[in-house]
N, C-alpha and C positions, 0 to 999 in steps of 0.2 A: 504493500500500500504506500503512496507516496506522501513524504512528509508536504503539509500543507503551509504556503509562502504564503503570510497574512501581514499585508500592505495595506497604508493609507493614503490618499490621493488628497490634497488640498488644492484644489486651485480657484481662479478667477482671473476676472477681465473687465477690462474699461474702458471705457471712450468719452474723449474730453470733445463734448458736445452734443453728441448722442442722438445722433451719428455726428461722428468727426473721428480726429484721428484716432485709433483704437489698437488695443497691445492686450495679451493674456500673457497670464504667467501660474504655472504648476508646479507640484513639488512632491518626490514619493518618499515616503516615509517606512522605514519598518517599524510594525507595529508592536513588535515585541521590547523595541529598543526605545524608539521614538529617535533615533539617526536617520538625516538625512541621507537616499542613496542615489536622489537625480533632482536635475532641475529644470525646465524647460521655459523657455518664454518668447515672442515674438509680436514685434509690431505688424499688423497687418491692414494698416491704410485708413480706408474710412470705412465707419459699422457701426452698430448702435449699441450699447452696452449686453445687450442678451445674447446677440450674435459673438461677440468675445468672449464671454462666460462661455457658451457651450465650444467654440475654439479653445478656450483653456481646460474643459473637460476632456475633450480629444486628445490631447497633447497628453493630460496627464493618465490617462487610462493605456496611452499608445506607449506613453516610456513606461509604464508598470511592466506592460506583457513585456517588452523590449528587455526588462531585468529578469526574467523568469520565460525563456522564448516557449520551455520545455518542460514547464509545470502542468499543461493543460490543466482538469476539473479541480486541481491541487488548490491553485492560486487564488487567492480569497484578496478582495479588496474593497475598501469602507470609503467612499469619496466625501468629505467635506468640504461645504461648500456655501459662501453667506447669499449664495442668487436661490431663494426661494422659491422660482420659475423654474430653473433647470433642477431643483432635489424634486419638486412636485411632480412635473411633466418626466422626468427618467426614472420615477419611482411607477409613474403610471396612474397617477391617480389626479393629475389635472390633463384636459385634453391640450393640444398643439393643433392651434389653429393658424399664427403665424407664417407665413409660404418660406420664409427666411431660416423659421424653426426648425420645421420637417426633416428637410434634408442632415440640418448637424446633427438632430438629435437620432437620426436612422445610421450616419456615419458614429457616434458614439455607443449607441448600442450593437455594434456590430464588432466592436474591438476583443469584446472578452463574451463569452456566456452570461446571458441575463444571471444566472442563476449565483455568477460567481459576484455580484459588483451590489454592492447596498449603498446608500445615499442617507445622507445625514443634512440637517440644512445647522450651522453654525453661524454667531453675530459676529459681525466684521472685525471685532477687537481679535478672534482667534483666528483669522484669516492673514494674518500681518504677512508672511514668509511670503505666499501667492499672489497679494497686494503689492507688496513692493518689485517684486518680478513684473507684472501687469504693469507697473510704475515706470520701472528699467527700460524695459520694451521698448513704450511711447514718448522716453523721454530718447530713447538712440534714435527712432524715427524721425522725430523734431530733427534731430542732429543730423541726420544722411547717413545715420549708420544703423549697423544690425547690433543684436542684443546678443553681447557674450560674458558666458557663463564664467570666464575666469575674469572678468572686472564686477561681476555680480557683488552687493552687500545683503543681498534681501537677508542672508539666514540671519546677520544680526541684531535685526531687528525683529524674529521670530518670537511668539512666545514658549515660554517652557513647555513642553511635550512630557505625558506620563504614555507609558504603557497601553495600547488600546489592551481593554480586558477580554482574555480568550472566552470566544463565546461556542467553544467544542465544534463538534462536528457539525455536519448540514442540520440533521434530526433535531439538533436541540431547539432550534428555532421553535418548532413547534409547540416543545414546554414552555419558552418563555411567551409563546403567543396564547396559552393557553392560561397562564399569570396573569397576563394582561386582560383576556377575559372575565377574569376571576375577581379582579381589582374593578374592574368595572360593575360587574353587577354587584358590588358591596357597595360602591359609591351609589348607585341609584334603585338598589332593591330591587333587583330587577338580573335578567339575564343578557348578556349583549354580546355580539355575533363582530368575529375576527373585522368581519368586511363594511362597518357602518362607523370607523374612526373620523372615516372623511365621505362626506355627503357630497355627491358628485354627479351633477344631473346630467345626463347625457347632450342636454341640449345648453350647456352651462357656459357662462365664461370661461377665458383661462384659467380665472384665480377664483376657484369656489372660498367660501367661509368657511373653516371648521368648525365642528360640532364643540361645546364644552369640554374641551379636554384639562382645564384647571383642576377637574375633579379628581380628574385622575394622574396627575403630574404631585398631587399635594398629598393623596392621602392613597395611593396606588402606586404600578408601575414604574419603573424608571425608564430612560430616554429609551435605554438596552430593550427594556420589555416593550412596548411604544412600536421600535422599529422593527422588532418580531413580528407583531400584527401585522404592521406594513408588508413585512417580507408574507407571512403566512397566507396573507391578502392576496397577492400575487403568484404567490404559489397555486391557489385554488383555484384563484381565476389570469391564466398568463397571458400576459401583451401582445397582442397579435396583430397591433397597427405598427406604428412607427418601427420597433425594434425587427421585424422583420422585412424592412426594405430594403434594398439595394443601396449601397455606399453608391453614392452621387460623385465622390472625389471634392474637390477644389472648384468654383465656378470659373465661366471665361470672363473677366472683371470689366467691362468696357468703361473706362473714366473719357468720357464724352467734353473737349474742349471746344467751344465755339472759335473762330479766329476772332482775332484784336479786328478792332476797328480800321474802315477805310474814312475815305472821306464821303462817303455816300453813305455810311451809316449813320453818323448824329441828323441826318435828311431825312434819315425815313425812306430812305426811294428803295423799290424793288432792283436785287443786284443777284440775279441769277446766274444759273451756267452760260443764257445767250446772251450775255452783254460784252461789257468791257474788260471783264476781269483785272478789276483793280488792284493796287497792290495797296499796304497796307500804309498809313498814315501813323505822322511820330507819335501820336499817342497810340497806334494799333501795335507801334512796337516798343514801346515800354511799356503794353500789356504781356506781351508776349515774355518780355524779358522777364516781366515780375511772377512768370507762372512758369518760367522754367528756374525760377528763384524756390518758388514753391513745391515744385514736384523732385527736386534735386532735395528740399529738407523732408521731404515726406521717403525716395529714396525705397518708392513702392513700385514703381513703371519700370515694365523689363520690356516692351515693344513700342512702338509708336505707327499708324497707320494713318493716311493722311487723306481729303480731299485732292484731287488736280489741281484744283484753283488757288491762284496765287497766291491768294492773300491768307489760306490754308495752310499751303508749303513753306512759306516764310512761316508762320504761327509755327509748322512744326520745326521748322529748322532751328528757329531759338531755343526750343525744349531738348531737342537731337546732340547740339552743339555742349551745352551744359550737361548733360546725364553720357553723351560718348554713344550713344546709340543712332542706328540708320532710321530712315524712313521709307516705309513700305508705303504707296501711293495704289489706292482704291477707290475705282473710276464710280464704282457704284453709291460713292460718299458724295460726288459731286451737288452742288444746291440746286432747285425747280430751275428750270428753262422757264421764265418768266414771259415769253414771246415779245409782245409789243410794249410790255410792262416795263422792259427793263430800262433802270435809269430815270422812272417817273416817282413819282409821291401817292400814296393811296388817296389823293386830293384830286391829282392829275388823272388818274385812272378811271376814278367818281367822274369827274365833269367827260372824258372823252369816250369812256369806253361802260356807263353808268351799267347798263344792262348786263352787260358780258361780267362784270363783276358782280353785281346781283347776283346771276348765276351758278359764280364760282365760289361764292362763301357758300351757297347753298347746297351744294353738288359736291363729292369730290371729284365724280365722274367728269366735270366741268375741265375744263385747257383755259387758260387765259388767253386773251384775243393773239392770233397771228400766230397760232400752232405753238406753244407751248406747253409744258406738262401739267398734264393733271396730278391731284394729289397719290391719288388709285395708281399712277403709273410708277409717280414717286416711290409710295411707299413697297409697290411689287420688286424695284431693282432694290432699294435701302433691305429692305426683307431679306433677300436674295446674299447682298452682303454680308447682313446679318449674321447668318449660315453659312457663307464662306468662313467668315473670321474667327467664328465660334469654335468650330472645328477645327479650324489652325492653332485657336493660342489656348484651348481648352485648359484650364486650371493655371491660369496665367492672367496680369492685369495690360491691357492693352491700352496706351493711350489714344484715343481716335480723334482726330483733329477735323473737324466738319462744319456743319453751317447749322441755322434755324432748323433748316424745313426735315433736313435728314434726323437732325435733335429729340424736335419732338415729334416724327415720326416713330423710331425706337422709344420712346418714353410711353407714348400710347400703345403702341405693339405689348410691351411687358404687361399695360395695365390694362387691353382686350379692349379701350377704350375707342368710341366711337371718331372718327375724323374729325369731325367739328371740334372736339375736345383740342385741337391745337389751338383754335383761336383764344383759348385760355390760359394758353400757358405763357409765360414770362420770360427769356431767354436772353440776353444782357451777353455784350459784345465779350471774349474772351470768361464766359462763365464756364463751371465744370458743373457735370450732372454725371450720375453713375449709376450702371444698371448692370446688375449680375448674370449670368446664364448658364444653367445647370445642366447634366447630363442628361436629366430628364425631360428637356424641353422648357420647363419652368424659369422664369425670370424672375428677377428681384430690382425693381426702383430705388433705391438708394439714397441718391442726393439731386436736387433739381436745381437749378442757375444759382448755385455759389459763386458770390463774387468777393469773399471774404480777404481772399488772397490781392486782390491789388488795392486793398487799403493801405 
């Protein structure tokens, strides 16, 4: 029979804005020692603080197995954790509704056997070692660097560690769920059943209420017995959503760069693929400049893929130039062929062309006057691109350098939303916007016209 490797996993993650820049950091522990035996942590760009928690639970479940490659059903391990979303949702007892969730928390339950991994929810004050990792991370991202573990300080600021208490073989669970039972119907006179600790309506929000459990924390069970139920819970009844899907991997990252301004943009005038192709104006390039200031401390972008048009190519080439990286140029990024439009003011359009633009806000199916693209055509090749690039840089952050129309074309694509939905959106000369794309066809919305970077 193999001796049983019984580890503790602490980790977490944060993001300073939330979403903005975002770092995890994890730490495995032997539980019989309370020694540190790994540390993991990394900056990963922009994400909102729940997406980094379940990235820092991956990291620390993945160096667990990593120290025991060859423990298989042996390896026992206790995750703590102060994100109450990710101990709930991987205990299985609040649902995952988030599109962002799904995926990490199907790549987290896939690392070890449900059966080996239990979850504790702990308050930030004994999270300090995973905090400061999570810290580390985002503070070398700021800086243009990566997060290494021999400048690391987090263990100093750890708190003391005792012993996790050996809680015997698998079987025992069941006595202490069966304590826990037993504490409970003393406290309410009454009998009460492994599976009703946590009330959980199937049609519920993420974060249901739980039930009175003061009653039985005071004058009952301990944490140990508590999480028996949990586990006994699960045991009876096992997870058959999330934790049995397919690992999705890393998504394809697309951080969406508008170009810097021309001198046709503070006008307003429509500047398509069929006009002049202007190049960019001194303020279009010390935007440029300030957002390859920006992606150089972020130190996230391993690609860059560009529009044809100028004033695109220039936008990438100050980012290219600063980070050391080429530009891939993709024709299907190019902005609408605006036909007669190009070069006029949505003023000028109104008084010459009144009808034909009535039209085209109404229609996507509509071309602006003198053969022009429709939005329908538009967004058929930007789609197409879409799928090229996806495929190419899959599990990689792509910077893509483009225009308006292709922008919030993909912005509506992720969010199934109807055409007109573009007239809504807001999209600011040299802004970034970010949208994720997963194995499974699933997209993730991110961030939409940040323009924080050239304050």
């Amino acid at each position: 029979m193999s001796i049983a490797r019984r580890l503790v996993v602490e980790a977490d993650g944060g993001s300073r804005g939330n979403p903005g820049p975002a770092g995890y950091g994890a730490v495995v522990i032997d539980a019989a020692t309370g020694e540190t035996l790994a540390e993991a942590a990394e900056y990963i760009g922009v994400a909102t603080n729940n997406v980094a928690e379940y990235r820092g639970l991956i990291a620390g479940l993945t160096a667990a197995k990593a120290l025991f490659p060859d423990a298989g059903d042996a390896l026992r391990v206790h995750v703590r954790m102060d994100s109450k979303l990710v101990v709930e949702q991987m205990s299985g007892r609040w649902k995952i509704k988030h599109p962002d969730m799904k995926p990490l928390a199907a790549r987290a339950a896939a690392i070890l056997p449900p059966s080996s991994v239990t979850y504790e929810w702990i308050p930030r004050a004994q999270n300090k070692h995973a905090d400061r990792l999570a810290n580390e991370a985002m503070d070398a991202g700021r800086d243009g660097r990566q997060w290494e573990a021999s400048a690391s300080t987090a263990e100093l600021d750890a708190p003391a560690r005792t012993p996790l208490p050996d809680r015997g073989p698998p079987g025992d669970a069941v006595a202490g769920a069966a304590k826990a039972r037993a504490a409970l119907a003393a406290a309410r006179g009454g009998t009460a059943d492994a599976g009703t600790l946590f009330e959980v309506d199937a049609g519920a929000s993420e974060e249901p209420e739980p039930t009175d459990v003061t009653a039985v924390a005071s004058e009952g069970p301990s944490q140990t017995d508590v999480t028996a139920v949990a586990l006994a819970s699960e045991a009876a009844s096992p997870q058959v959503g999330w934790a049995a899907a397919p690992d999705l991997g890393a998504p394809a990252t697309f951080v969406l760069l508008r170009h810097g301004e021309t001198l046709l943009t503070p006008e307003k005038r429509f500047s398509g693929s069929g006009g002049t192709d202007p190049e960019l104006s001194a303020v279009g390039r010390d935007q440029a400049a300030r957002a390859a200031l920006h992606f150089a401390a972020l130190g996230t972008v391993q690609d860059i893929v560009c529009s044809p048009l100028r004033r695109c190519r220039e936008t990438a080439a100050a980012v290219a130039d600063r980070l050391g990286l080429d530009v891939r140029i993709e024709d299907g990024l190019r902005e609408t062929d605006f036909g007669a439009w190009e070069g006029l003011t949505f003023g000028e359009v109104r008084e010459r062309y009144g009808d034909d633009l009535t039209a085209w806000l109404a229609d996507p199916e509509t071309a602006p006057t003198g053969g022009g693209e429709s939005f329908t055509e538009v967004a058929d090749r930007v789609a197409a691109a879409r799928d090229r690039l996806t495929a190419r840089y899959a599990g990689r952050t792509v910077l893509v350098v483009t225009h308006v129309t292709p922008i919030k074309t993909l912005v509506r694509l992720a969010l199934e939303a109807p055409a007109q939905s573009m007239f809504r959106m807001e999209l600011s000369a040299a802004s970034i916007s970010t949208v994720a794309y997963y194995g499974d066809g699933n997209a993730s919305v991110r961030l939409l016209n940040d323009t924080s970077h050239l304050r």
